[in-house]
N, C-alpha and C positions, 0 to 999 in steps of 0.2 A: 504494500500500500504506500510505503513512504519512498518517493525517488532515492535516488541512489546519491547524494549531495559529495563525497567525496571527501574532501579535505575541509570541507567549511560546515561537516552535517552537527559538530557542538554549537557555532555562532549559532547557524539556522533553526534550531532546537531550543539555543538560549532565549535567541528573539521569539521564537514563539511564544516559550515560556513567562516572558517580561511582557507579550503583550496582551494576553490572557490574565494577568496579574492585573496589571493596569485596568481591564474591562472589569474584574472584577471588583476592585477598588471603586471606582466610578460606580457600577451599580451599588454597593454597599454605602458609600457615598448617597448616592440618591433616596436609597429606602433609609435612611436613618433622618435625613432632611426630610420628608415625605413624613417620618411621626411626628416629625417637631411641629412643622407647620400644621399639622391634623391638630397637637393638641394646642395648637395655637387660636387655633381657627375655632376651637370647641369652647374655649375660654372664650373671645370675642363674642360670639352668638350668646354663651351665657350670661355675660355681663349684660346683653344690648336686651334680652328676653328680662331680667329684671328691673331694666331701666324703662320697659315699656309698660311692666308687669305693674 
C-alpha cells in the first residue's frame, strides 16, 4: 500500500506524522472553544431570561 519512498521514506512518514498531529491539535482546539463559548452563550441567555423574567 505505501510507495516505495527510498531514502526519504522516515522524512515522508515524519511529515505525515507532524501533520496528523497538527489536524488533531486544531480539532481539539476547536471542540474545547466550542464548550467555552456553549457555556458562554448558556450564561448570557440566563442572565437576559431573568432580566426579562
Amino acid at each position: 500500500m505505501m510507495p516505495d519512498l527510498g531514502s526519504y521514506a522516515l522524512e515522508v512518514s515524519l511529515a505525515y506524522v507532524a501533520s496528523l498531529g497538527l489536524i488533531g491539535l486544531l480539532a481539539l482546539w476547536y471542540w474545547l472553544r466550542g464548550r467555552v463559548v456553549r457555556r458562554q452563550l448558556e450564561e448570557i441567555e440566563t442572565r437576559r431570561g431573568e432580566a426579562n423574567g
